[in-house]
SERO-4910 file (N, C-alpha, C, O; in steps of 0.05 Angstrom, whole numbers):
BEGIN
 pado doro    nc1    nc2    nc3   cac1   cac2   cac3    cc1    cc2    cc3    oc1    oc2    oc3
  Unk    A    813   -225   -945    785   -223   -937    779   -195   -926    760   -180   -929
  Unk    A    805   -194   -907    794   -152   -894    795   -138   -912    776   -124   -918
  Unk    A    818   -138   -929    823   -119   -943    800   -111   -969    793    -90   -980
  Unk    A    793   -143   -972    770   -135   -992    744   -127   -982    726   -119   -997
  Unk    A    739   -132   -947    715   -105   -947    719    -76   -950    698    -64   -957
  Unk    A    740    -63   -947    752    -34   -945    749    -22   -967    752      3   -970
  Unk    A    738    -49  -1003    743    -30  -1016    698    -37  -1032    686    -26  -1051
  Unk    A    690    -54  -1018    656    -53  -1013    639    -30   -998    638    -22   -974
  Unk    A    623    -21  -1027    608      4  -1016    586     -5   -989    582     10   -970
  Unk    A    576    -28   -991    553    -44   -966    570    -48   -939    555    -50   -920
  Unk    A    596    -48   -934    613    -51   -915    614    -23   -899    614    -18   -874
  Unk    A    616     -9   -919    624     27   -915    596     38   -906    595     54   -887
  Unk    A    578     33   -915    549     35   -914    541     22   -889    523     37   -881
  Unk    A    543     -1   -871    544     -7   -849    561      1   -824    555      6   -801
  Unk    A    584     -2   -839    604     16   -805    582     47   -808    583     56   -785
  Unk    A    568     63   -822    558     86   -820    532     83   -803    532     95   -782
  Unk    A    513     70   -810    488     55   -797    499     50   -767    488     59   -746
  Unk    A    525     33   -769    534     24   -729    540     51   -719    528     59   -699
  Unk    A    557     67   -731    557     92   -722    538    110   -713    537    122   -691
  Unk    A    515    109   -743    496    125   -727    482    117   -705    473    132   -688
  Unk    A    481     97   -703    465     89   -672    474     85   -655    460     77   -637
  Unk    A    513     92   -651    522     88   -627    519    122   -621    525    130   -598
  Unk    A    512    137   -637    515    168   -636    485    163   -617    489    164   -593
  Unk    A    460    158   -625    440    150   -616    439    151   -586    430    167   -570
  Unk    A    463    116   -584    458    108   -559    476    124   -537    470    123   -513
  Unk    A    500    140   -549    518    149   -535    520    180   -552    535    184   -571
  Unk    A    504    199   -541    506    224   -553    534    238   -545    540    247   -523
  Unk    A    551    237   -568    575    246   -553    582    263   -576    597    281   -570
  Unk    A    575    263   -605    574    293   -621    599    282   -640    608    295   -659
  Unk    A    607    263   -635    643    252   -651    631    233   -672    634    240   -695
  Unk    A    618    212   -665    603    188   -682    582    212   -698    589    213   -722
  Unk    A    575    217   -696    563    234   -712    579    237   -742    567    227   -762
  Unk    A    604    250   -747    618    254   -757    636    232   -777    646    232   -799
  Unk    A    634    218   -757    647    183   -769    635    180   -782    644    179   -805
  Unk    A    605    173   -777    577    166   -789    581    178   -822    581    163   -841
  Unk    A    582    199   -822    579    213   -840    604    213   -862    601    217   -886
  Unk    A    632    207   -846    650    212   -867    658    171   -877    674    164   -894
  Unk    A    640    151   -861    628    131   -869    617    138   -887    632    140   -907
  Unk    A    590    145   -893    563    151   -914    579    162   -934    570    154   -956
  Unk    A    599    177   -938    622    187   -965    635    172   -976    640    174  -1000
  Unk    A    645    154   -961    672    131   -969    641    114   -988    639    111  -1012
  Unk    A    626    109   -970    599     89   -988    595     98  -1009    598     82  -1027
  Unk    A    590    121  -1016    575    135  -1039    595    137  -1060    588    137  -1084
  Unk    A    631    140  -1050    641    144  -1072    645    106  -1080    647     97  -1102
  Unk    A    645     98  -1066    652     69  -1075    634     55  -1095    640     36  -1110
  Unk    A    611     69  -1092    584     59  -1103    582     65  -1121    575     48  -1137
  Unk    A    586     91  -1130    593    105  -1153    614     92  -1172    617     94  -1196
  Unk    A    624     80  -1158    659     74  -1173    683     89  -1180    703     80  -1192
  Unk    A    674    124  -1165    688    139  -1168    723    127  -1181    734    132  -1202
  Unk    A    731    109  -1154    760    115  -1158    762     84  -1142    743     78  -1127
  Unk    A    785     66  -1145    798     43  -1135    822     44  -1132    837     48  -1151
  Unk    A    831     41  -1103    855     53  -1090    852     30  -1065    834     14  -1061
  Unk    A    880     36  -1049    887     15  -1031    873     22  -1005    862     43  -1010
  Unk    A    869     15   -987    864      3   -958    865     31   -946    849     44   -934
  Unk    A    895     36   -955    905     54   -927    897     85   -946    883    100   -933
  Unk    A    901     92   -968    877    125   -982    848    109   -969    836    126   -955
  Unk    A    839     93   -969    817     80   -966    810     99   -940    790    113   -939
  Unk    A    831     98   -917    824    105   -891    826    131   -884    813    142   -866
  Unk    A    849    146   -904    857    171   -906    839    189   -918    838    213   -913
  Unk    A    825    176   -934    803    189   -944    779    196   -924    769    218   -919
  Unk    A    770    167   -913    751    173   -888    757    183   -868    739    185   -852
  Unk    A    786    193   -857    790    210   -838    788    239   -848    774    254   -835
  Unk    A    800    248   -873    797    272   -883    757    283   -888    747    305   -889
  Unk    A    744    254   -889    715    257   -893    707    266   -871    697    288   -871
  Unk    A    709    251   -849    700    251   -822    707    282   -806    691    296   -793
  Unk    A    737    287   -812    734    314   -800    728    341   -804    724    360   -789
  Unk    A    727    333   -847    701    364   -850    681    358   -845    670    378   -837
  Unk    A    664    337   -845    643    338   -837    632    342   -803    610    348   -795
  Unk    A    659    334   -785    654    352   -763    659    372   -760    647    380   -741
  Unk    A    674    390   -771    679    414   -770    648    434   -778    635    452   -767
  Unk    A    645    414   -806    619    426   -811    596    432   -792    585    453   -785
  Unk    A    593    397   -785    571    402   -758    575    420   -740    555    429   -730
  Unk    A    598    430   -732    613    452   -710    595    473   -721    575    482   -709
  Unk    A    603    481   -746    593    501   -744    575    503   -749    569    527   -745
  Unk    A    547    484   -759    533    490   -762    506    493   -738    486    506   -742
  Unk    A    512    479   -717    498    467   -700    513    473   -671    503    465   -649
  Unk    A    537    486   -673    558    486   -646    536    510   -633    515    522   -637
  Unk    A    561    509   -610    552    525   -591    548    551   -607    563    558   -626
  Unk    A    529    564   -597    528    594   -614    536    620   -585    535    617   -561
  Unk    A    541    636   -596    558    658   -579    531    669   -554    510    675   -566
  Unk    A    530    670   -528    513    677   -513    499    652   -510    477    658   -501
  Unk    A    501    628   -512    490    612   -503    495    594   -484    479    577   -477
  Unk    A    523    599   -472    524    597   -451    525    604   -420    541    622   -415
  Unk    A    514    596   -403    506    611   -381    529    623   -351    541    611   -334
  Unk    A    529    642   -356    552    652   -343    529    665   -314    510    680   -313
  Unk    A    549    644   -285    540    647   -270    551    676   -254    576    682   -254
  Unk    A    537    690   -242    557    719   -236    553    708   -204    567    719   -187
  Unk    A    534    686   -193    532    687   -160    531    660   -152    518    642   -164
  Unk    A    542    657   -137    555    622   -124    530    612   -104    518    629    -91
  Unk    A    525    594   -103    506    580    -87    514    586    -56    496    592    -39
  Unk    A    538    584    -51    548    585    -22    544    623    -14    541    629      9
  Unk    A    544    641    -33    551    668    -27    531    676     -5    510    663     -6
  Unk    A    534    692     13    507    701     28    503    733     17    485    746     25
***
């Protein structure tokens, strides 16, 4: 029964949906990424790309998940001078 959701594009397409809205409810910049390398595993499944076991199943959505954070890094990361460098301490007189 598990094994046969891992290889359902509507299964893959939902853990992405729970993802995005725990990104939502818990802005932490990681689910974001999941979300997304979720929404890939869906699309190729849907397609019919390719039918493979459980565990490429997961290897695949880890290799998804972390270009697509990397991506977001760079696309959206911190950019150079944007952060605030304090030169004087609250306590200094």
């Amino acid at each position: 029964m598990i094994s046969a959701l891992w290889a359902t594009w509507w299964a893959w397409m939902a853990f992405a949906l729970v993802l995005g809205i725990l990104e939502m409810l818990l802005p932490a910049f990681i689910f974001l990424g999941f979300a997304l390398g979720a929404f890939a595993m869906a699309i190729l499944l849907a397609l019919g790309l390719f039918s493979i076991s459980w565990g490429w199943t997961l290897v695949l959505f880890a290799s998804f998940s972390l270009l697509a954070y990397i991506g977001l890094r760079l696309l959206v990361g911190l950019r150079p001078g944007q952060v605030k460098v304090w030169t004087k301490d609250i306590n200094d007189d």
